[in-house]
C-alpha positions in Angstrom: 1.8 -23.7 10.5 -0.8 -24.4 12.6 0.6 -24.1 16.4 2.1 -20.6 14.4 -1.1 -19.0 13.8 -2.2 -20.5 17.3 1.1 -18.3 18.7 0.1 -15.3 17.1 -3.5 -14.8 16.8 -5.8 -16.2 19.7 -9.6 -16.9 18.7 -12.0 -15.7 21.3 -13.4 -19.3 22.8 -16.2 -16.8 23.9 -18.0 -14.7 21.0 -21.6 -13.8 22.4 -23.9 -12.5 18.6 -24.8 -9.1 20.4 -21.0 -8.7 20.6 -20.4 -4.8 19.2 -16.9 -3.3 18.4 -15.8 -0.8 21.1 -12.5 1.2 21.4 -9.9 1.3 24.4 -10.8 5.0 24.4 -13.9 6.8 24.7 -13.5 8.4 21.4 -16.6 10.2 20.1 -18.1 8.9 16.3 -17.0 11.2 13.5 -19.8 13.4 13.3 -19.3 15.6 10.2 -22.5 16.2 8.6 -22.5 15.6 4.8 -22.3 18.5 2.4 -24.8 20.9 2.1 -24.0 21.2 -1.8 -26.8 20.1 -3.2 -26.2 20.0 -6.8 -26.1 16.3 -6.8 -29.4 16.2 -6.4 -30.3 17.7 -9.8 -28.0 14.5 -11.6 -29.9 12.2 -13.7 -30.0 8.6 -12.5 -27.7 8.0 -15.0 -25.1 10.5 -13.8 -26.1 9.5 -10.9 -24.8 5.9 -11.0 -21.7 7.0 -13.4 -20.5 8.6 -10.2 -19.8 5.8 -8.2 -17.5 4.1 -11.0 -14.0 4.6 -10.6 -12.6 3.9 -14.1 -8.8 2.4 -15.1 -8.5 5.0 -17.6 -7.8 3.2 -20.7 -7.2 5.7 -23.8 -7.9 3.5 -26.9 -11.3 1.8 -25.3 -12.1 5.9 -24.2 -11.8 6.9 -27.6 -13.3 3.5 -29.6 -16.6 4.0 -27.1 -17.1 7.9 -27.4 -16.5 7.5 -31.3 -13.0 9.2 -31.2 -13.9 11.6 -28.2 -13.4 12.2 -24.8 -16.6 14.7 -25.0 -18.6 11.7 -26.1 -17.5 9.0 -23.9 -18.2 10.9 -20.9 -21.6 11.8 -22.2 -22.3 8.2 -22.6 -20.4 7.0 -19.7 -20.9 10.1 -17.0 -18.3 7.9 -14.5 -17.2 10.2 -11.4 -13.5 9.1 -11.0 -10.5 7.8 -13.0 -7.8 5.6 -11.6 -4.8 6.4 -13.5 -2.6 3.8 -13.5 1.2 4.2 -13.5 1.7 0.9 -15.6 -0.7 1.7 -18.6 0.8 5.5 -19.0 4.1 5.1 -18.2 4.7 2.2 -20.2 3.0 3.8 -23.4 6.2 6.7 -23.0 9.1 7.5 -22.8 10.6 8.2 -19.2 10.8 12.0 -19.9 7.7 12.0 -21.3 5.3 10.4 -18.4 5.2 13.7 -16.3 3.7 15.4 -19.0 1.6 12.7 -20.1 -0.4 12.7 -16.7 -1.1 16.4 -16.9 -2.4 15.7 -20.5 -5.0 12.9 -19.5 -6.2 15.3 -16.4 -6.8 18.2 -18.5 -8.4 16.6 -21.5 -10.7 14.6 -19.2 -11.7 17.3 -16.9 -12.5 19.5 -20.1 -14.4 16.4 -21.3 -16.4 15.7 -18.2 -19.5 17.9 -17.4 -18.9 17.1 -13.4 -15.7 17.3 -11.2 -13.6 14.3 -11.5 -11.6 12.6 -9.1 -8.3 11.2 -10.2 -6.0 8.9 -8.5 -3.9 6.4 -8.3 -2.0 4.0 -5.1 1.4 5.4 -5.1 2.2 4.1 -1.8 5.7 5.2 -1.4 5.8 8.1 -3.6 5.9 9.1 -7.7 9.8 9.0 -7.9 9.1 5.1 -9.1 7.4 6.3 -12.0 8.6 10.2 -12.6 12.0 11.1 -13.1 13.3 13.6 -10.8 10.1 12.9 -8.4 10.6 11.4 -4.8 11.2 7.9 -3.7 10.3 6.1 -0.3 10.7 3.4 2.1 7.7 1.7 2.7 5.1 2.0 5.5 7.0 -0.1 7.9 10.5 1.8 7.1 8.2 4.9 9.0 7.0 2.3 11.7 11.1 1.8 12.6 11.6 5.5 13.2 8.5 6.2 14.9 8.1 9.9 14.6 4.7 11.9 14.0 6.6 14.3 12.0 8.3 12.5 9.7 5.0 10.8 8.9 3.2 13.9 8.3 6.2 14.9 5.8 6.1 12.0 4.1 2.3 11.9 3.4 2.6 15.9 2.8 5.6 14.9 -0.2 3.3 11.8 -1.9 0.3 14.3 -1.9 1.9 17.6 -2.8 3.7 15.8 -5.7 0.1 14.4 -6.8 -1.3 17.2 -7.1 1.3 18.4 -9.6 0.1 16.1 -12.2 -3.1 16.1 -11.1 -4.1 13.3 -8.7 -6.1 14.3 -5.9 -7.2 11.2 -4.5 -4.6 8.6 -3.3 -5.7 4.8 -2.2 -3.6 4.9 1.1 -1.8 4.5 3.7 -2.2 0.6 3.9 -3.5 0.1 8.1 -2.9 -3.7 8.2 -1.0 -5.2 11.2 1.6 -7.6 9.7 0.7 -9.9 12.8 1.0 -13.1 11.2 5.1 -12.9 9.8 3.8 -15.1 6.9 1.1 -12.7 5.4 2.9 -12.2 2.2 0.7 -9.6 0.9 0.8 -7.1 3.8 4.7 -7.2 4.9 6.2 -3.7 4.4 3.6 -2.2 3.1 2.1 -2.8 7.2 3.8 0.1 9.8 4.2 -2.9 11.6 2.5 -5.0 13.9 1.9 -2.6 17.1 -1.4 -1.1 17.0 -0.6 2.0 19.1 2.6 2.6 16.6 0.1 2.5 13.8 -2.3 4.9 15.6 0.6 7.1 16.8 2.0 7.8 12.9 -0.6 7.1 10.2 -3.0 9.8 11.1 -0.1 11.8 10.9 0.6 10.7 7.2 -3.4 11.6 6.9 -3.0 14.7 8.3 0.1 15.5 5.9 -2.1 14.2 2.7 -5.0 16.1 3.3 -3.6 19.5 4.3 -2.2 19.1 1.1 -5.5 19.4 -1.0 -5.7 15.4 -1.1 -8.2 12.8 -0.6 -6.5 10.0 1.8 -7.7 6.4 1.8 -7.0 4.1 5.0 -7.2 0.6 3.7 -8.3 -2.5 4.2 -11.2 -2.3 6.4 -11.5 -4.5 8.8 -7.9 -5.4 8.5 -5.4 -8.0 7.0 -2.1 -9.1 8.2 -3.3 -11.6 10.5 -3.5 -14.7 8.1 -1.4 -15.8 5.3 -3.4 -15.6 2.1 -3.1 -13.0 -0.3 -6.8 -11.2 -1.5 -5.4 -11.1 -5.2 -5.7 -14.8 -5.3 -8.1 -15.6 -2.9 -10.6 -14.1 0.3 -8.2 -13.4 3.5 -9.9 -14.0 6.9 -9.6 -11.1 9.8 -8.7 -14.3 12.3 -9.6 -12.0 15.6 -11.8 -12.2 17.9 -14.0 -9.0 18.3 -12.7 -8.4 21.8 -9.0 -8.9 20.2 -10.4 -6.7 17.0 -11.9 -3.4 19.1 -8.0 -3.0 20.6 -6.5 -3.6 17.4 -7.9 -2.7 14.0 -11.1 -1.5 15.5 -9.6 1.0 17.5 -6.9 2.3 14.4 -9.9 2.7 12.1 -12.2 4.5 14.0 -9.3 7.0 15.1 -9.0 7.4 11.9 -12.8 8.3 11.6 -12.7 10.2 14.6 -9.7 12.1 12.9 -11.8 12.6 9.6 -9.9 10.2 7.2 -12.1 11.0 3.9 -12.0 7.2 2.1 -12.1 4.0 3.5 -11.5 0.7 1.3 -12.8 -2.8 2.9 -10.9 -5.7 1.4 -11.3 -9.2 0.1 -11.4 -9.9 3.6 -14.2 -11.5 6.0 -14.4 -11.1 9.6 -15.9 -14.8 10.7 -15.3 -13.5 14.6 -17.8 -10.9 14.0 -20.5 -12.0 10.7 -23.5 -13.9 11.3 -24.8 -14.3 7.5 -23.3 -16.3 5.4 -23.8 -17.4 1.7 -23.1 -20.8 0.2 -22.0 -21.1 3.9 -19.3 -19.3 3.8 -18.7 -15.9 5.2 -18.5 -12.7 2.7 -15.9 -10.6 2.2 -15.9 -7.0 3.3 -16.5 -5.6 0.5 -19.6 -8.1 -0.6 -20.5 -7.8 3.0 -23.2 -5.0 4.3 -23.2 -6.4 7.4 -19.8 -5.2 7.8 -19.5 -2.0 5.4 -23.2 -0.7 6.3 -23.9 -2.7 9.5 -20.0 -1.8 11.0 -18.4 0.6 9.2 -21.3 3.0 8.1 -23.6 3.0 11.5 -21.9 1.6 14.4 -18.4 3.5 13.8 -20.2 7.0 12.7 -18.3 6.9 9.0 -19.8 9.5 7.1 -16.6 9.3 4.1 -16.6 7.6 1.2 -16.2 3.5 1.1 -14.2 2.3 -1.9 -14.3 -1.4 -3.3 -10.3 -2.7 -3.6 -10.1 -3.8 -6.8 -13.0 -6.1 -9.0 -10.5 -7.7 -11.1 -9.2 -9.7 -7.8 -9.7 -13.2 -7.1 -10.9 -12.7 -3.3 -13.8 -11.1 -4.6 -14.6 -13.7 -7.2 -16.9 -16.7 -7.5 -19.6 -15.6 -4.2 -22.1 -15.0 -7.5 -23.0 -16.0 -11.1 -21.1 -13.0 -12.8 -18.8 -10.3 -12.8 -21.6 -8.0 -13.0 -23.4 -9.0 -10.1 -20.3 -9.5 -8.3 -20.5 -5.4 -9.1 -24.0 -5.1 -8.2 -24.4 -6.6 -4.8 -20.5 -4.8 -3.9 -22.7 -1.7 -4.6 -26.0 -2.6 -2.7 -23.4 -3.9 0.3 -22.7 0.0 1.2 -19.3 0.1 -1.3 -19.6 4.2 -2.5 -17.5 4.2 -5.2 -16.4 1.0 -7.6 -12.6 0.6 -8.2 -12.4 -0.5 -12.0 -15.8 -2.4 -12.5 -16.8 -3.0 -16.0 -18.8 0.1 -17.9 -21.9 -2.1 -18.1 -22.7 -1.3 -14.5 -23.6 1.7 -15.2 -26.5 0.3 -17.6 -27.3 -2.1 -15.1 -27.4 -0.7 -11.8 -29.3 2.4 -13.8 -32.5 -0.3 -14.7 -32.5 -2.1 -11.5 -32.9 1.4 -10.2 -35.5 2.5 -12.3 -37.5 -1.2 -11.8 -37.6 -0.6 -8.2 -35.0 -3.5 -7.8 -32.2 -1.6 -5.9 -33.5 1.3 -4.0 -33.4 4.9 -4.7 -32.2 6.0 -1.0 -28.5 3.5 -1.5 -27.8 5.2 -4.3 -28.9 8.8 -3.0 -26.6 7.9 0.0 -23.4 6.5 -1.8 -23.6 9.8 -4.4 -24.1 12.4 -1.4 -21.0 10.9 0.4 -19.0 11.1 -3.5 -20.2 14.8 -3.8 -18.9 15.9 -0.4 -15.5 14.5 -0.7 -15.3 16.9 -4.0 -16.8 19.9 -2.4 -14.6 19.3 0.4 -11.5 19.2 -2.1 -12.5 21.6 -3.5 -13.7 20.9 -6.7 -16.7 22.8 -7.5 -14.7 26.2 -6.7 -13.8 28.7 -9.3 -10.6 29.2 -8.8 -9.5 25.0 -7.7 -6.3 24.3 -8.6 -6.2 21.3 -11.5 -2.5 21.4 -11.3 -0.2 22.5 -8.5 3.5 22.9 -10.2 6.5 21.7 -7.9 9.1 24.5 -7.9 12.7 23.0 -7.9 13.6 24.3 -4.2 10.6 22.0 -3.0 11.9 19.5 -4.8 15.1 19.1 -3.8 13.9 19.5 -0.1 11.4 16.6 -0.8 14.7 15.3 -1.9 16.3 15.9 1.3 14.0 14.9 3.8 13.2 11.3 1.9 16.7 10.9 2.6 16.6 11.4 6.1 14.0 9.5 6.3 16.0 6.3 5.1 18.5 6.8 7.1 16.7 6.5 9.8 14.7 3.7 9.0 17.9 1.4 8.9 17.4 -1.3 11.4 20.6 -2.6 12.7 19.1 -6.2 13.5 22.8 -7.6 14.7 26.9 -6.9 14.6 29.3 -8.1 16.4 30.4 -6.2 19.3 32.8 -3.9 17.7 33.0 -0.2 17.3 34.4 -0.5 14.2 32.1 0.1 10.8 30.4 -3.2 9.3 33.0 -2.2 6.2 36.7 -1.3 8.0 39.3 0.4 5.7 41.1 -2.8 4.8 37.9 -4.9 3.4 38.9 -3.6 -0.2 37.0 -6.9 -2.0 33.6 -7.2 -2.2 31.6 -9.6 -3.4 28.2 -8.8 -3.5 25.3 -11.8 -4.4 22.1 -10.3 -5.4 19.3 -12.6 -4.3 16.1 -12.0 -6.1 13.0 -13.8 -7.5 12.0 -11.6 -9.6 15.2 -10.9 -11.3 15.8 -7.7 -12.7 19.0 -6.5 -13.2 21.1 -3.3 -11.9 18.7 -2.9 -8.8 21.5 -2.0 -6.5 23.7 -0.3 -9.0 23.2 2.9 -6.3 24.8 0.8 -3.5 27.7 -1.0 -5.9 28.5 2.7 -7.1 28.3 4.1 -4.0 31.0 1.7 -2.5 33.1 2.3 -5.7 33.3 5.4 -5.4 34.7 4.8 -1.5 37.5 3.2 -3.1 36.5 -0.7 -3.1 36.6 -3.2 -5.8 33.2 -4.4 -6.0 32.6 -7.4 -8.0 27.9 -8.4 -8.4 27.1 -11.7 -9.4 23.6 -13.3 -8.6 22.8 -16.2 -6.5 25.4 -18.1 -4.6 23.7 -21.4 -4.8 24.8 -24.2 -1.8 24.5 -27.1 -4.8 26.2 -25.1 -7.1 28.9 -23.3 -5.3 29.5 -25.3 -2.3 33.0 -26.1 -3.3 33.8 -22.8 -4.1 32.8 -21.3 -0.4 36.1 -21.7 1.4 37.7 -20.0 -1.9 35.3 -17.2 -2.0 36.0 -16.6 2.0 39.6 -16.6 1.2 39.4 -14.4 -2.0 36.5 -11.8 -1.0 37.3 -9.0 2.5 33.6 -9.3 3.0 30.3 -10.5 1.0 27.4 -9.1 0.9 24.0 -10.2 0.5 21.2 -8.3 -1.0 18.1 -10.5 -0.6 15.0 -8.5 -2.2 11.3 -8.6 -2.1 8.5 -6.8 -1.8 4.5 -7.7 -1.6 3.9 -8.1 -5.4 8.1 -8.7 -6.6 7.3 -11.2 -7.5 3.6 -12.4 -7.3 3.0 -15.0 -4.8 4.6 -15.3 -1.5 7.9 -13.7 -0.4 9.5 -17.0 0.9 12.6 -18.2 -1.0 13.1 -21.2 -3.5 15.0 -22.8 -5.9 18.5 -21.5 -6.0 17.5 -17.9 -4.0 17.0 -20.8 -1.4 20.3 -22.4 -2.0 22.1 -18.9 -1.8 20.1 -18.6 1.9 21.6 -21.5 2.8 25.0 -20.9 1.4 25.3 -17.6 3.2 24.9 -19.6 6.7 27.7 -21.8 5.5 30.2 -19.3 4.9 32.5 -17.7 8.2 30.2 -15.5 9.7 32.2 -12.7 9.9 32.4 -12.4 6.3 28.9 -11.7 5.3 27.2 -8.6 5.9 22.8 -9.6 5.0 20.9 -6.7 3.9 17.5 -7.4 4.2 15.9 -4.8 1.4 11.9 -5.1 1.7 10.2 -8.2 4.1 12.0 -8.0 6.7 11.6 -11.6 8.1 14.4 -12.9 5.8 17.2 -11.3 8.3 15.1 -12.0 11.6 14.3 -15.7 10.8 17.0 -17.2 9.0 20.2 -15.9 9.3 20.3 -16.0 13.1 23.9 -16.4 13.7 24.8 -14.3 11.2 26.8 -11.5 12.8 25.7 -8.4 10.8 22.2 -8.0 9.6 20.8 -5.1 8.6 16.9 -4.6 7.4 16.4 -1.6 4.8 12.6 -1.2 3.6 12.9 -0.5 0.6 15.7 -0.5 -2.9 14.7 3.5 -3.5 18.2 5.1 -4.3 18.1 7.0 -0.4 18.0 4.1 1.0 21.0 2.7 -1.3 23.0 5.7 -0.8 22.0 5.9 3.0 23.4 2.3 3.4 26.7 2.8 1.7 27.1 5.5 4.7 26.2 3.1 7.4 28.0 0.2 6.3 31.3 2.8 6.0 30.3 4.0 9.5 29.2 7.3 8.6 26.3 7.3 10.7 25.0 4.9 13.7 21.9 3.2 12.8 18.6 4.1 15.0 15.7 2.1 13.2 13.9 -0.2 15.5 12.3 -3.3 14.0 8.5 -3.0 13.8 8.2 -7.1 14.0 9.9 -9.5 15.5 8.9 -13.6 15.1 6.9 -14.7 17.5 7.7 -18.2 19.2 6.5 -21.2 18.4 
């Protein structure tokens, strides 16, 4: 592992401490000046500090704390934002229902609320995961194997414009990590890859398409992951760079993106040792516990004048750098973080005394609430006639529909095939057998691609796993029995917690598949991408699809029938040992 991380990320042997960030351009700061709304400034200190707490909405604890009202809670608890998470509302509906539900929640709370709220949620490829009838993606690095501005811009114009239907108008992406280090689980597909001039090229695009759209984009995670192998849910990730190596790469995609006037930036559980001088407990912060790199960095020497927003206080890379939870909240806050993502609602009580002692200063808390009003004056909010809810007519829709299918198709990434002009599935491979490999089982996940094959006429028969131990024996009879089969190996940052490398009998089914005739198997690689690059090597088609969206499904069916020729590039590659 070591001489790996050695290949792929080089530590500067030379770091000098008046070492500053720089850009391969001469790109001018971001010099928006902030909003010359000054409302804010008639806000109690307590409304004052509620605005910088971005609350998991949570009905029952809404309703318990305002005495069975909205009205009341938000009198006691003035918090600026609501994160509305798709796994507490959708899972308390039914599937029909969850639409409806959102547009509930807005309207109640925005009635409730004497100030402008902003709602939002992640999102990251699209509300067709939760909302019936609503679009579906491939992931970030599905747009980094196509490589076209304008596709980017439509798919960040599709996520937003369907957002604002139900309400959202804040979203916490796109996700500008380099997946540089193939074994950083928690970046993979979610990363447009790892070339920083393809992430430059596309995600201000996406910005751009988000934020015509009446939306509030968030580039994230400041000053970059992808480089190491640790996920921030479980513990702090390291930026491994060296500054010179972090002003081509990471530097210079975020401050394009300040230059370009991305509203919201979110630091991560991540520390920056190339770059930090203070340490505590001797070890270095994280970003977002860090002011020498949200204030210091961020803030003054890259000109942002947006909001900063804390990732998540519930993760573990944040955890354990002080005595509580609640300071933990406090010093994120007095670091340069704007706006908290799901602190507790005792912050509010205690940042408000430790600003009325004298303990945290007036002018942070000015600054962080100026930079929170602007972004809702800038959206719009204080206007008359703003737009809670944008309705999606049908025709848009179905167009959204269209073009997220076009999109899939072209994000296929034809990693090998034998040298053949015929399709990867010829008209006399009638029996399939296709072996789902999955951690985090869940059945019918490719019922869109087995359906989608029926209906071409072929006798498709799904079992799970075809594990080396188990079915060893049976391989030659399988070869003989089965045209062609497929694998369908599946996972995703997150599906399932942990890392994305195989075990168990998924691993046994890897190593099966390299046993059988390699002409038989067809490997679709659905999600990380690494599975087809790294260890099928001689298998003779591969194919990488980004994501199990039911474009994408349909879009392979198509390919492997030869309806189409497939045009992705991969994004990453393995670098040598």
């Amino acid at each position: 592992m070591k001489n790996l991380l050695l290949s792929i990320i080089i530590l500067s042997g030379l770091f000098f401490a008046s070492c500053q960030p720089s850009t391969k351009k001469e790109l001018p700061k971001q010099t928006d000046s902030l909003s010359v709304n000054k409302e804010w400034q008639k806000l109690s200190v307590r409304e004052k500090v509620g605005q910088l707490v971005c609350y998991q909405f949570n009905k029952n604890e809404m309703l318990q704390l305002g005495g069975g009202s909205y009205e009341q809670f938000f009198q006691k608890y003035p918090i600026g934002s609501i994160f509305l998470a798709n796994w507490n509302i959708a899972g308390a509906v039914s599937a029909d229902s969850v639409k409806n539900e959102y547009i509930k929640i807005v309207n109640q709370c925005k009635t409730a609320s004497k100030n402008p709220l902003l709602f939002t949620e992640d999102f990251e490829t699209g509300l067709g995961f939760v909302i019936d009838g609503y679009t579906q993606l491939v992931t970030e690095m599905g747009l980094g194997a196509i490589g076209s501005e304008e596709l980017a811009e439509q798919y960040g114009a599709i996520i937003a414009s369907e957002a604002r239907s139900i309400g959202i108008n804040w979203l916490l992406h796109p996700v500008a990590d380099l997946n540089i280090n193939p074994y950083s689980y928690i970046t993979n597909v979610r990363s447009i890859g790892k070339d920083p001039d393809l992430a430059i090229k596309l995600l201000p695009a996406q910005i751009k398409g988000m934020q015509t759209k009446g939306v509030a984009a968030t580039a994230k995670h400041f000053p970059g992951d992808g480089t190491d192998f640790i996920n921030q849910h479980f513990s702090t990730s390291q930026n491994k760079l060296s500054v010179e190596e972090w002003n081509s790469t990471y530097g210079m995609i975020f401050q394009t993106f300040i230059n370009d006037g991305v509203k919201v930036i979110m630091p991560g559980h991540i520390s920056f040792p190339a770059y930090q001088k203070e340490k505590l407990n001797d070890e270095f912060l994280p970003a977002t516990l860090s002011s020498e790199l949200i204030q210091g960095l961020l803030k003054d020497k890259m000109g942002f004048n947006g909001v900063v927003v804390s990732d998540a206080l519930n993760m573990a890379g944040i955890a354990q750098y002080y005595s509580s939870q609640i300071e933990t909240e406090v010093e994120c806050f007095k670091a340069g973080t704007d706006i908290l993502l799901w602190p507790s609602l005792a912050v509010i009580d205690t940042i408000e005394a430790r600003i009325n002692r004298g303990e945290i200063t007036m002018s942070r808390l000015d600054d962080a609430v100026e930079r929170i009003w602007n972004l809702k004056a800038q959206l719009g909010l204080f206007e008359d006639d703003y737009q809670t809810i944008i309705p999606l007519s049908d025709s848009l829709l179905e167009k959204h529909h269209q073009t997220a299918f076009e999109i899939s198709k072209k994000a296929l990434t034809l990693i090998s095939k034998k040298e053949t002009d015929s399709p990867f599935l010829s008209p006399t491979d009638q029996k399939i057998l296709l072996v789902e490999v999955m951690q985090d089982y869940k059945e019918g996940v490719f019922d869109v691609l087995v359906n989608e094959l029926k209906q071409r006429g072929m006798e498709v028969t799904v079992r799970r796993n075809l594990s080396y131990f188990e079915s060893g024996s049976e391989l030659t009879n399988l070869a003989l029995e089965y045209d062609k089969i497929i694998f369908t190996y599946y996972s995703l940052p997150g599906v399932p917690w942990g890392d994305l490398s195989l075990s168990g009998r998924e691993a046994l089914t890897m190593w099966a598949s390299n046993m059988l005739p390699k002409d038989k198997v067809i490997s679709l690689g659905f999600g990380d991408p690494y599975k087809n690059i790294i260890y099928l090597p001689r298998i003779e088609t591969r194919i990488n699809c980004y994501n199990i969206d039911s474009y994408s499904q349909r879009a392979l069916a198509g390919a492997l029938l030869g309806d189409f020729e497939l045009t992705g590039k991969s994004p990453v590659s393995y670098p040598e040992l």
